[in-house]
DRENFINU-110749 format. One record per residue: x, y, z of N, C-alpha, C in turn. Coordinates in steps of 0.02 Angstrom, whole numbers, padded with zeros to 5 digits, always signed. Atoms other than C-alpha are relative to their C-alpha. Layout:
REM DRENFINU-110749
XYZXYZXYZ
...
END
This chain:
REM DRENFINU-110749
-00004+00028-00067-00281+00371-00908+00001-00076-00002
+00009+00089-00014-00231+00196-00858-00069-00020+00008
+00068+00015-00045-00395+00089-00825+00002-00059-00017
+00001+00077-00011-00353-00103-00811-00073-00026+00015
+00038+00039-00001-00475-00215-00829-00017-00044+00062
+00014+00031-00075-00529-00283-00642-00045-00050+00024
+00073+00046-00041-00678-00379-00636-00011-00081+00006
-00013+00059-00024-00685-00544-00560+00059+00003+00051
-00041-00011-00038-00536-00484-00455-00029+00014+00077
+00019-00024-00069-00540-00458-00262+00046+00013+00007
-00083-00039-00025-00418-00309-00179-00027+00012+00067
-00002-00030-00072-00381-00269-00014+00055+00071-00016
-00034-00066-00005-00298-00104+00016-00024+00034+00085
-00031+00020-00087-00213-00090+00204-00020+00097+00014
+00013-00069-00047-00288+00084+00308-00027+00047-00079
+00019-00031+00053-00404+00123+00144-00088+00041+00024
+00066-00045-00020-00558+00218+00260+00029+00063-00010
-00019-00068+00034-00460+00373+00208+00052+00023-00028
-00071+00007+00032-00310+00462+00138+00007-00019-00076
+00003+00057+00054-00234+00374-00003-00013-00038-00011
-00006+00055-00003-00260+00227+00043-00086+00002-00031
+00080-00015+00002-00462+00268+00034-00002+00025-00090
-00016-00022+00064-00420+00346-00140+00042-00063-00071
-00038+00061+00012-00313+00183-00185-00068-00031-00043
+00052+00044+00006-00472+00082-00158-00059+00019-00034
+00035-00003+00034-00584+00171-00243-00014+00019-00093
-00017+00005+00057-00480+00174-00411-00016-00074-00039
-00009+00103+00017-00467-00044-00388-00087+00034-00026
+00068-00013+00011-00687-00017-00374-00014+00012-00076
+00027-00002+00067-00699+00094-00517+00039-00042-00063
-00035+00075+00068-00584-00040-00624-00051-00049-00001
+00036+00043+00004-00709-00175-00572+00008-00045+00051
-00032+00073-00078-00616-00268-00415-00060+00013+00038
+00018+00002-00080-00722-00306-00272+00046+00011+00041
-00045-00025-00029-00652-00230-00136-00011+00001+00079
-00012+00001-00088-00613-00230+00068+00029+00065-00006
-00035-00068-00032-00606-00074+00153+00040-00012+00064
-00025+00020-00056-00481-00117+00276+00004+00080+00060
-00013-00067-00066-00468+00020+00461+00016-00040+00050
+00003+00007-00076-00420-00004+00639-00040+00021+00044
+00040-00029-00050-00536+00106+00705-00042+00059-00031
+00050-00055+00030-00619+00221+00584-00057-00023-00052
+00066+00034+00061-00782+00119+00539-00044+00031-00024
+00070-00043+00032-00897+00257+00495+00027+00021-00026
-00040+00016+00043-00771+00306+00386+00001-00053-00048
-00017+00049+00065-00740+00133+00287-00064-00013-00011
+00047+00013+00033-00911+00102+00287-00023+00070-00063
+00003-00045+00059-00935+00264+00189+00034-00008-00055
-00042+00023+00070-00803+00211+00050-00017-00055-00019
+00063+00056+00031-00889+00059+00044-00057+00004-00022
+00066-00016+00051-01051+00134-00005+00013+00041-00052
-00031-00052+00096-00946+00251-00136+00043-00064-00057
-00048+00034+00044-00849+00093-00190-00085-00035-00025
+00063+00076+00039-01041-00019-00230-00024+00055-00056
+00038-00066+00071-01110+00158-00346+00065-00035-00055
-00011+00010+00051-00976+00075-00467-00015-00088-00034
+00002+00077-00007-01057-00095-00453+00004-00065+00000
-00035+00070-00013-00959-00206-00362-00025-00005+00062
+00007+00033-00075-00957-00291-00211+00050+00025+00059
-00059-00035-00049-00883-00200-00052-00007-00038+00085
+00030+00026-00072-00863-00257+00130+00042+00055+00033
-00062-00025-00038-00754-00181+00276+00027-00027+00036
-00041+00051-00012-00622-00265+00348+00027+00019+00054
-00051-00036-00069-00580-00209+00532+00063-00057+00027
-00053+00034-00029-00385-00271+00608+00036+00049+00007
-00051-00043-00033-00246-00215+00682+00056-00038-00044
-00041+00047+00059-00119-00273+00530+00084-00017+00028
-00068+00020-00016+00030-00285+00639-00005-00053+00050
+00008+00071-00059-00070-00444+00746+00009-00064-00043
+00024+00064+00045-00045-00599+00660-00079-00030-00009
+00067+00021-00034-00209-00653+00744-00058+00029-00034
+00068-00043+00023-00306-00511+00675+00006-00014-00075
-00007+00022+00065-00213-00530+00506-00050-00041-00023
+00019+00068+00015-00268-00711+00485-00075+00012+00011
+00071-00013-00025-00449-00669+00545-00013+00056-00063
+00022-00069+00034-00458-00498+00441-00014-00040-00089
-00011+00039+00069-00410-00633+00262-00039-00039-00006
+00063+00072-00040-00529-00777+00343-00067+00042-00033
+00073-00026-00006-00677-00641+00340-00015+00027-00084
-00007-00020+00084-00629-00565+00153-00021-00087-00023
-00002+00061+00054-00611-00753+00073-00083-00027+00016
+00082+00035-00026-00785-00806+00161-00057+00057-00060
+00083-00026+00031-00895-00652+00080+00042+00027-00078
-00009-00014+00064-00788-00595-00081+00032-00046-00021
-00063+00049+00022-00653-00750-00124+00043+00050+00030
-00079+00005-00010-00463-00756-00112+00003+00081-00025
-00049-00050+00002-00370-00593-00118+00053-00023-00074
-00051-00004+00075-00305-00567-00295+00050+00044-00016
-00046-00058+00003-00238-00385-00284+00024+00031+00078
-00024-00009-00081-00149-00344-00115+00045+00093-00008
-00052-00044-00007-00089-00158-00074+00008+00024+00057
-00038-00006-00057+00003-00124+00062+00008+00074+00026
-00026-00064-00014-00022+00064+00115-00020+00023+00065
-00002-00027-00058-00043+00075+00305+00063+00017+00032
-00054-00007-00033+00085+00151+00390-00005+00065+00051
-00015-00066-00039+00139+00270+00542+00054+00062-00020
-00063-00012+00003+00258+00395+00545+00034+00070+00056
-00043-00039-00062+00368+00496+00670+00023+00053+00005
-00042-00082+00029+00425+00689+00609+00048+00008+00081
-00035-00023-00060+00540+00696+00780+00074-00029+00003
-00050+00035-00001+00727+00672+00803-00009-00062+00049
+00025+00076-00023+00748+00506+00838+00030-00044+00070
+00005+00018-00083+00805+00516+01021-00063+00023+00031
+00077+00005-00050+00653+00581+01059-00044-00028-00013
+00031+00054+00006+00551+00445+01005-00012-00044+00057
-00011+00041-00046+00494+00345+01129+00000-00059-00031
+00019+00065+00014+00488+00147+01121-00044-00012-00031
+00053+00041+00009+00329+00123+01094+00004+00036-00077
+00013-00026+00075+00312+00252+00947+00034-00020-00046
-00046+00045+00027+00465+00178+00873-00014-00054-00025
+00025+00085+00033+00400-00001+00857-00055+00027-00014
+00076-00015+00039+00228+00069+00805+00027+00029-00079
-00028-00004+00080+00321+00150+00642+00021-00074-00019
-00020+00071+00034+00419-00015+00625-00064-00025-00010
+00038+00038+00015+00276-00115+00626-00054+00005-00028
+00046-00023+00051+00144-00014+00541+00032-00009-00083
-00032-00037+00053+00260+00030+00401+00028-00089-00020
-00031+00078+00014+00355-00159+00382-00041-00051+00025
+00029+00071-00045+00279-00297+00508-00055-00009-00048
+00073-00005+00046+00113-00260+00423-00012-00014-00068
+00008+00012+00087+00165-00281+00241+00019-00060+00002
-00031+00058-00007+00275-00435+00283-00083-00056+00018
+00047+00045-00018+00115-00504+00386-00073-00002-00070
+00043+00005+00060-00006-00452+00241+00016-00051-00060
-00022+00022+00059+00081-00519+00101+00021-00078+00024
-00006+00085+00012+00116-00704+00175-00051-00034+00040
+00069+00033-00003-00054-00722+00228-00031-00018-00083
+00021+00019+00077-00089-00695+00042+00003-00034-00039
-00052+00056+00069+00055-00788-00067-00065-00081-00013
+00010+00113+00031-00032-00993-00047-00054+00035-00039
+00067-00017+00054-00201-00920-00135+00022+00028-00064
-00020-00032+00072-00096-00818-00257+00045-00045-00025
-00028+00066+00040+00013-00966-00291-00031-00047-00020
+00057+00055+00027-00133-01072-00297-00041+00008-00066
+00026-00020+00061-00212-00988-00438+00031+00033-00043
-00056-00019+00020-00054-00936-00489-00007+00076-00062
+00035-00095+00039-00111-00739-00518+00000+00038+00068
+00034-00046-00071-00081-00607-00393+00033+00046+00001
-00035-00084+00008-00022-00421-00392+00007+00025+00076
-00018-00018-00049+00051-00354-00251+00042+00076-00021
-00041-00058+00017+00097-00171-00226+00007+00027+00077
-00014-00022-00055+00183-00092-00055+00020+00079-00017
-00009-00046-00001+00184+00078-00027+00082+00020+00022
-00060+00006-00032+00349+00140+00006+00026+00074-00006
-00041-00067-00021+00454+00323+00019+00048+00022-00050
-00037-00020+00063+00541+00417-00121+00057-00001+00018
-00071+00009-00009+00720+00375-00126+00010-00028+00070
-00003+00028-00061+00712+00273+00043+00048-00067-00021
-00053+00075+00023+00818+00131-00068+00067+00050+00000
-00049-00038+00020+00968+00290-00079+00024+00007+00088
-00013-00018-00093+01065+00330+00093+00001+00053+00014
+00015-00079-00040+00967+00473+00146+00008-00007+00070
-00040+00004-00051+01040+00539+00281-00045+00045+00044
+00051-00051-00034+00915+00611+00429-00010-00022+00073
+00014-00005-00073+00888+00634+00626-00072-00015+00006
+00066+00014-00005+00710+00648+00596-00037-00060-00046
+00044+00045+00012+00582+00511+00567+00036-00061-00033
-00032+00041-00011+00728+00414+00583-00019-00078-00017
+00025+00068-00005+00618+00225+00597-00040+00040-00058
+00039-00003+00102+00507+00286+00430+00032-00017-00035
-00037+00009+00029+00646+00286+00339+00032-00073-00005
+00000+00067-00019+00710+00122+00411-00023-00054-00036
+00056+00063+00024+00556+00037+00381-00001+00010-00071
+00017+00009+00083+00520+00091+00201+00041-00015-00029
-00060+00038+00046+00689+00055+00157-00008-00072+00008
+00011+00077-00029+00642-00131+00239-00037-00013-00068
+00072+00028+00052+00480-00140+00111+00027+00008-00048
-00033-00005+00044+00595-00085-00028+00041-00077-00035
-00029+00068-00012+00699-00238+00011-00047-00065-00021
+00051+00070-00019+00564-00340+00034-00041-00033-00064
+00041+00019+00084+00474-00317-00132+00030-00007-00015
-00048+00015+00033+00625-00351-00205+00024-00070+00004
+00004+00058+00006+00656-00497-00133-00056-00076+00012
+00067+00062-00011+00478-00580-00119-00028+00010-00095
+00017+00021+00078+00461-00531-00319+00055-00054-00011
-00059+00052+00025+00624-00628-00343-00027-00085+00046
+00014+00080-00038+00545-00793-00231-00067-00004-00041
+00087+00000+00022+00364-00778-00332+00011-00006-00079
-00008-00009+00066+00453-00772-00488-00035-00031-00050
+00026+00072+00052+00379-00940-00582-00082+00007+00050
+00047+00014-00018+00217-00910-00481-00060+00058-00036
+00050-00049+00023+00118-00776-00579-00019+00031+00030
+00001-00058-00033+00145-00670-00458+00057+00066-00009
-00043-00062+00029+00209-00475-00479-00007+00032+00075
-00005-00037-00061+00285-00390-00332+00022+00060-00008
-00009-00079+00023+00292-00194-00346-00002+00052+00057
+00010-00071-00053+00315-00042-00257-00011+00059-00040
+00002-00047+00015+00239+00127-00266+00050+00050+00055
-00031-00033-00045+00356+00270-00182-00027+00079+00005
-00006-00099+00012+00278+00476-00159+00050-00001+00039
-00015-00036-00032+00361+00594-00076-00051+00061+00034
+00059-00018-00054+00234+00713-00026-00079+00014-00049
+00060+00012+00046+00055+00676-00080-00061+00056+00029
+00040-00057-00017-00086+00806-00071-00035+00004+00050
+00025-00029-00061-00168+00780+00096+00065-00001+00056
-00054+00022-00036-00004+00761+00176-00011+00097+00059
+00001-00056-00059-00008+00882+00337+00042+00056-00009
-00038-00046+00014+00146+00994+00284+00030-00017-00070
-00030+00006+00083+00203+01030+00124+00086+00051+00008
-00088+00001-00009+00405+01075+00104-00001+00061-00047
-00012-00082+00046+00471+01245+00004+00016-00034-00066
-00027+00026+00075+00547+01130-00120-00035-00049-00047
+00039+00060+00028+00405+01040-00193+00028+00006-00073
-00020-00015+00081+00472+01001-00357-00074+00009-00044
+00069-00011+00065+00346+01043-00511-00035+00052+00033
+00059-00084-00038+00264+01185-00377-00054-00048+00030
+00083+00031-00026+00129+01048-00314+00034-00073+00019
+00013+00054-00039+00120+00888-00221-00014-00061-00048
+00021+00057+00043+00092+00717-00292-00085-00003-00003
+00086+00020-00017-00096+00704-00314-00020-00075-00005
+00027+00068-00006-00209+00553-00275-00013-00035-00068
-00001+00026+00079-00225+00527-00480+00066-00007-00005
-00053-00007+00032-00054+00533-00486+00030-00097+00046
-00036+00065-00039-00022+00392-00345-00065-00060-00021
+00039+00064+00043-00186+00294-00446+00047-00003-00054
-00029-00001+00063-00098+00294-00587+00067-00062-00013
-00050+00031-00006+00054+00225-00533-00029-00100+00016
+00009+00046-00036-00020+00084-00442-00056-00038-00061
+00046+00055+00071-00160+00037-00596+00064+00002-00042
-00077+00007+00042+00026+00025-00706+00019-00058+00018
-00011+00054-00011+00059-00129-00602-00034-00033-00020
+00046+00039+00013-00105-00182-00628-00011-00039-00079
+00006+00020+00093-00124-00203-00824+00034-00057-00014
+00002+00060+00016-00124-00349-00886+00061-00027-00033
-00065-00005+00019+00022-00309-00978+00052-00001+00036
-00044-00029-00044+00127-00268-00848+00036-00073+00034
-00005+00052-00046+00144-00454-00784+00072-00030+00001
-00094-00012+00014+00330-00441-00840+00039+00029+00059
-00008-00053-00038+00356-00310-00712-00002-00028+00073
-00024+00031-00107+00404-00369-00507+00069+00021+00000
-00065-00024-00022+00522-00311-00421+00012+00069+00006
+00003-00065+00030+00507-00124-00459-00028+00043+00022
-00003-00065-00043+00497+00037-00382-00023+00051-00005
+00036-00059+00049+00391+00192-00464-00012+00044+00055
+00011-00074-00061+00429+00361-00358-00037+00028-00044
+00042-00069+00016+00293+00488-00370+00017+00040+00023
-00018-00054-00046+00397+00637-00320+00000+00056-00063
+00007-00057+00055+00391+00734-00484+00082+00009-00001
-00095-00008+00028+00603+00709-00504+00022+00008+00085
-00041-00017-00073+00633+00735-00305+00042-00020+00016
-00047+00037-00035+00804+00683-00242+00019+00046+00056
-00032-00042-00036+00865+00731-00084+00095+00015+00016
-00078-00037-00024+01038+00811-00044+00000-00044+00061
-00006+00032-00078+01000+00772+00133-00076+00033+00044
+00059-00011-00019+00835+00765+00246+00014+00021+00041
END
């Protein structure tokens, strides 16, 4: 098993009071990062992963915002740098998403995918950069959608798709601007990960991505070794391509 070396590091990890994201953050922990439990609204929740992230003894806080406000952003980074330092490891895995053809979407749900899924990584990640250019060290990883860089073709969840193809983009071209700064910009991509609400007939391998499987990927960026590596894309689908969604 991967297990990068973490300590002295500080991670944030975006909607990590449960889920993956909660599973994310408590891989950084047992590496050695201090860590922010970031939520919008499920604090008895993050405080619980914060008392499972200090049993590997580090330093935990929780980090309540709404990651698609600038306002809250900037406030949510303000409150991290005050009680743990600067943000060293950044991952990007809050997002909405929409299972409905995509006329019946309303407005609002619509821009709530966009902006969970993109606005939020865009606003995360350039609150971060001056500290990670300043100490010229900083790992960045965005969650993102298996084959969402390919032109899958689909009615439903229409703006998911959208957006993760956006963050695809994005790490691509914010590793290519960070290049000379000792910074590594990365993406992880599942397809469907084990608490995921419905599971599909065609899971390849017979099973789901598991939460070791999407740590795994994401401590791979981390290693120390790896600092070669931006720009780059690592689907957890177990070989999945689609025909058509």
């Amino acid at each position: 098993m991967i297990s990068p070396d973490l300590s002295g590091r500080v991670a944030l990890v975006t909607g990590s009071a449960k889920g993956v994201g909660r599973e994310l953050l408590l891989s950084l922990a047992e590496d050695g990062a201090d860590v922010a439990v970031h939520y919008r609204s499920s604090e008895a929740a993050a405080e619980e992963v914060a008392d499972r992230a200090r049993e590997y003894g580090v330093v935990a806080m929780t980090a309540p915002a709404d990651v698609t406000d600038p306002e809250e952003v900037a406030d949510c980074f303000d409150a991290i740098e005050e009680e743990l330092g600067t943000v060293d490891i950044l991952v990007n895995n809050v997002g909405a998403f929409a299972p409905r053809h995509w006329e019946d979407i309303e407005f609002e749900t619509w821009q709530t995918v966009l902006d969970t899924n993109f606005t939020a990584t865009y606003l995360c990640c350039r609150r971060a950069l001056p500290a990670m250019r300043e100490h010229s060290y900083g790992r960045i990883v965005n969650v993102g959608y298996a084959s969402s860089d390919k032109a899958m073709v689909s009615a439903k969840n229409f703006p998911y798709f959208v957006a993760k193809a956006g963050v695809l983009m994005f790490t691509r071209m914010l590793a290519a601007d960070t290049s000379d700064d000792g910074i590594t910009v990365n993406a992880v991509s599942p397809y469907v990960v084990e608490n995921s609400d419905e599971f599909p007939a065609d899971l390849p391998r017979g099973r789901p991505a598991s939460f070791e499987d999407m740590q795994q990927a994401v401590r791979f960026f981390l290693e120390e070794d790896s600092d070669y590596l931006s720009g780059q894309n690592v689907e957890v689908s177990g070989g999945w391509l689609p025909e058509k969604v």
